[in-house]
Every structure is written in C-alpha cells, then in structure tokens.
Residue, then its C-alpha position, 0 to 999 in steps of 0.5 A: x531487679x530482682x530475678x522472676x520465676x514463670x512457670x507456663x502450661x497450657x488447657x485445652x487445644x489450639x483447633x477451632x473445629x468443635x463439630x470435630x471434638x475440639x474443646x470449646x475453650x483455651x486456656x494459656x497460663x503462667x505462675x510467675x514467683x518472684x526469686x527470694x520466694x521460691x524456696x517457700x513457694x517450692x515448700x509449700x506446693x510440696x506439702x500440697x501435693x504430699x497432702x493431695x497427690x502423695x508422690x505422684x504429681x499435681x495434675x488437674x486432669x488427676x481431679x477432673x470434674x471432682x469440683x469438692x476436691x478441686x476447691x479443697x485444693x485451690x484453698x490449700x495454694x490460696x496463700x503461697x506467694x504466687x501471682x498467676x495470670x491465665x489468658x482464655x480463648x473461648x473459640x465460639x467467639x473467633x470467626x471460622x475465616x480469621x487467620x486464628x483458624x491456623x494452629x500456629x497464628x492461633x498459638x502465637x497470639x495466646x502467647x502474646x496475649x499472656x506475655x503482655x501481662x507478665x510481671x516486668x522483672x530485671x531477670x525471668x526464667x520460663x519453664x516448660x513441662x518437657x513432656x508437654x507439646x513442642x509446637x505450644x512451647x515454640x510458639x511461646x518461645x518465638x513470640x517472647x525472642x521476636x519481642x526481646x530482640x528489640x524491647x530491651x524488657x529484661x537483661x536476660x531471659x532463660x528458657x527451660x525443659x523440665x520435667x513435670x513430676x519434679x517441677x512444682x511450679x509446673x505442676x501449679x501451672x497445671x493445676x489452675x490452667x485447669x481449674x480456669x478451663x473449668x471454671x469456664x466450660x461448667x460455671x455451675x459446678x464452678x459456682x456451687x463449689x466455689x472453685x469460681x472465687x478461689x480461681x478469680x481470687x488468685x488469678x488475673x484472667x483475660x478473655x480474648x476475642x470478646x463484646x463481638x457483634x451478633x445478630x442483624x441490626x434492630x429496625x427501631x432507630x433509637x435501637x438501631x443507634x445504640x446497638x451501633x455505638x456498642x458495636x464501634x465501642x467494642x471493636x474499638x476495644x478489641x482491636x487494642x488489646x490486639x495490637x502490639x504494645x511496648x513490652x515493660x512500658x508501664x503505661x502501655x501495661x496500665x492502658x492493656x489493663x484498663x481495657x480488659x477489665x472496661x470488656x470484663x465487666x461489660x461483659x458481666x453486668x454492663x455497670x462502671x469501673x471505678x477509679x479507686x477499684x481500678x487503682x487497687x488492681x494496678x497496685x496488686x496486678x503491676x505494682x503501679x500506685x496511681x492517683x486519680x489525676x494519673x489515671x486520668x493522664x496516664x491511661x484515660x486520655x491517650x487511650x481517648x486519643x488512640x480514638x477508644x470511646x469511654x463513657x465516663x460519669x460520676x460512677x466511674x468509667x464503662x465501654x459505652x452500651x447505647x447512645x446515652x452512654x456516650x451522653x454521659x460523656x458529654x455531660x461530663x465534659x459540659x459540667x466542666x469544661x464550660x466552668x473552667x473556661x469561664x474561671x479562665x477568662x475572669x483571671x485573663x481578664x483580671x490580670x490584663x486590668x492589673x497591667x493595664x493590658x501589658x500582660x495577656x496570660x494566654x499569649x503563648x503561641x501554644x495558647x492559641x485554641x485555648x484563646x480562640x475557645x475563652x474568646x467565645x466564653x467572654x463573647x457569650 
C-alpha cells in the first residue's frame, strides 16, 4: 500500500466553560495526501500561499472574518489533491457533568473521533505544528499507539514536529480547521460568501455529540410517543459512533459512516439517505464500491442487530423521528417478508410432490425458525 501523508491542526479550544470565553465550538482537522501526490499537493499550496500570504504562512486566523477572501482561497485549494475530514464538537450540546468536561478526556475523544475516519493506508506519517500546543499533540498521539499496539492497522506509523512556516500540509490543516470553525460559529456569512460549499465540498465533516434530547416530554400521547422513539433513535445512534470500533476494518468504517450521515441529515432537514447517495460517499470517503444488496448485509443488517433502529422505505433510509417512521419499517418488511414465505412454501411444496415426500427443502437443522414461520404460511 502506498504511504499517506496526514498533516493535524486543531480550532478552537478544549474547555466547556463559554460563561468564561471559551469558544463555542472545536474543531480537529486532518489533511490526509497520498505519497506519489505530495510533491503536487507541495507545489500547488506553494503557488497558494506565494499568490495570498507571500512568504509568510497560510493561516486562517491571517483572514479572520474576511469571508470574500476566505472563499477566494478555499477556490484556489479546491483542486489540489487532498482529502480532508474535520471532527466539530459544538460544546452547548455536551453536559456540564460529562467526563468531556476534563481537557484530557475531552482531547482524547475528538482524537479518536478523527482517527476513525482517517484513510486505511499501509504507511501514515502525521505531522504536527511544533509550535502548535503539547497537550493536543499528546493526546492525539497517545490515542493513535493505544490503538496500533493491538490493531495491526499500518505496518508503520511516524509522528512528526514540524515547523509551520515550512510545512504546507500543516498550514492547510490550518486553514480549513479554521474555515469549519467559521463555517459554524457564522453560517450566514459562511452561506452568503459561499465559504459553506467550498468547505462541505472538500470536507467530510462530523459533528459529535449531536440529536440530544431537550425539552420535557409532550403531554399529548401520540406526541409523547413519538418524541420517545426519536429520542431512544438518537441515543442509540450517538452511543455508536461513541464506542470503540476495529480501527482498518472496512466494515466497521462503512457502518461509522452510514450513522454520521443517517444524524447529518436528521439534523438538516429529517428527510432520507439514499442508497445510490450513500454508495457514492463510500466510494469517494473509503474507496469501498457497494452494491445495494452489501449495503444492506454489509452495514444495515448488523447495525439492526447492534439494536440501532433504522426506518427504511422505498426513499431510502433515516434515524426514525416518530412512531410512523418506525412504521414504515414495518410495512417494509410486511410487503416482503410475507411473499417470500409464500413463494418459499409453494417450492417446499413443489419439491416434496416431485419426490413423493422423500426430499423437504427446509430440513436442515439450521432451518428450523424458517420451518416453523412457512408452517404458518401454508396453515394460513
């Protein structure tokens, strides 16, 4: 496998106490580039920063709320091949008595968060800005040999210090750290400039804690109801991407992706991820083809089996919202479970006359829950 290069940096701050001016998000970033494109990527972030910075570096905090400048920049680096993922905490949404609220757990976790999204390479390199803090570089780099010294993920993996000021992959680290954390504390100015697109377009972006529950319960009981099924969903879902998950397993990386983006997008507009959608981000994310059928075996059915509920439908899939999302689930499986049984007892059926009884398809000890269910079809 060929050798990757992860260049980390970091926006924003690790406490929890805003009251006190701490910043409302966090933002963990990684730049990942693959060896036999480093000297492009290296010599077309030159000609970005000899075009915007001059000598100097490429810092987002040297653009700050300059949002035209910002976008103007992001346009530049949208065609350098680089991959880029970006972990955001927005801390409102962390409980003032979680174990988060220490700065080392709290590192820690963002740390894992991201490395369970970086690439699975033979190789990896990660630098670091040297003059960047040591508590955030330790506790990325304790997290990751925790992991490696019994996840046999990459032969090898080699952390460096480097200077800023002559390390490009750094410095565009840098850069979109900061672009997400604006891209989130001011959506407006994000959206009007359209730094959000260039941002989301390069990016894969996760959002951790998120889909909490808030409010007291409704007193109608329908409502009541369904705010309980969202609420069971979306801490079923949460609690997922908070466990520890095989670090290089494919399958473990498709089923983390499938959840963050079932929350992403209960969290825009509550509508469904499509299959052919969720096929093309695994393609461009991990570089995993799937077909419909893997998905479903592959990343829907064992994550049903770690007890996530998932509504699917004809539309495709979602974190259910209410009861009737649960529904359609249900109807789901009733336009296709019952068929198949039948069709399953009319072959049983036809293969038993053909053999006057000698031969029963479903025999099989393995069989025997199957039996009993097209028992009841055919008694039906």
């Amino acid at each position: 496998m060929a050798k990757l290069h992860v260049f980390v940096d970091e926006s924003g701050d690790e406490h929890l106490g805003l009251e006190r001016g701490a910043s409302k998000f966090y933002v963990l970033t990684a730049v990942s580039v693959s060896g036999d494109r480093l000297a492009e990527f290296l010599a077309a972030m030159g000609e970005v920063r000899r075009k915007n910075f001059q000598s100097g570096e490429i810092k987002s905090s040297k653009v700050g709320d300059n949002f035209g400048r910002r976008a103007s920049i992001l346009r530049e680096m949208h065609g350098i091949a680089f991959s880029v993922v970006s972990v955001v905490v927005p801390k409102n949404s962390i409980r003032t008595d979680s174990g988060l609220r220490f700065a080392e757990s709290f590192l820690k976790f963002s740390a894992k968060m991201l490395c369970l999204r970086l690439p699975k390479f033979g190789d990896i390199s990660v630098n670091f800005d040297a003059k960047g803090r040591q508590r955030f570089r330790d506790s990325f780099v304790s997290y990751l040999r925790d992991r490696f010294s019994v996840d046999d993920l990459f032969r090898s993996v080699n952390f460096n210090l480097s200077d800023s000021k002559d390390d490009l992959g750094v410095q565009a680290a840098d850069f979109f750290a900061g672009s997400t954390f604006k891209l989130f504390a001011s959506p407006g100015l994000s959206e009007k400039y359209g730094v959000d697109g260039l941002v989301i377009g390069k990016s894969e972006i996760f959002q951790w804690p998120t889909l909490r529950a808030a409010g007291a319960l409704p007193n109608e009981p329908d409502a009541r109801i369904d705010e309980l099924v969202r609420r069971e969903a979306a801490s079923l879902a949460n609690q997922y991407l908070s466990d520890e998950h095989p670090l290089g397993d494919e399958d473990s990386s498709l089923r983390s992706l499938f959840v963050s983006r079932l929350i992403a997008i209960a969290m825009q507009d509550g509508g469904f991820l499509q299959t052919k959608g969720f096929c093309r981000d695994a393609k461009l994310s991990l570089g995993i083809s799937l077909t419909d059928q893997a998905l479903r075996n592959r990343v829907i059915g064992p994550l049903r089996d770690r007890g996530l509920l998932i509504s699917s439908s004809k539309k495709g899939y979602k974190i259910p919202e209410s009861a009737r999302d649960i529904g359609l689930y249900v109807e789901l499986c009733d336009s296709q479970i019952p068929p198949n049984l039948a069709r399953l007892a009319r072959a049983r059926n036809i293969v038993r006359g053909a053999t006057a009884g000698e031969f029963d398809i479903l025999r099989g000890e393995g069989y025997s829950k199957l039996r009993s269910l097209v028992d009841v079809v055919a008694r039906s």
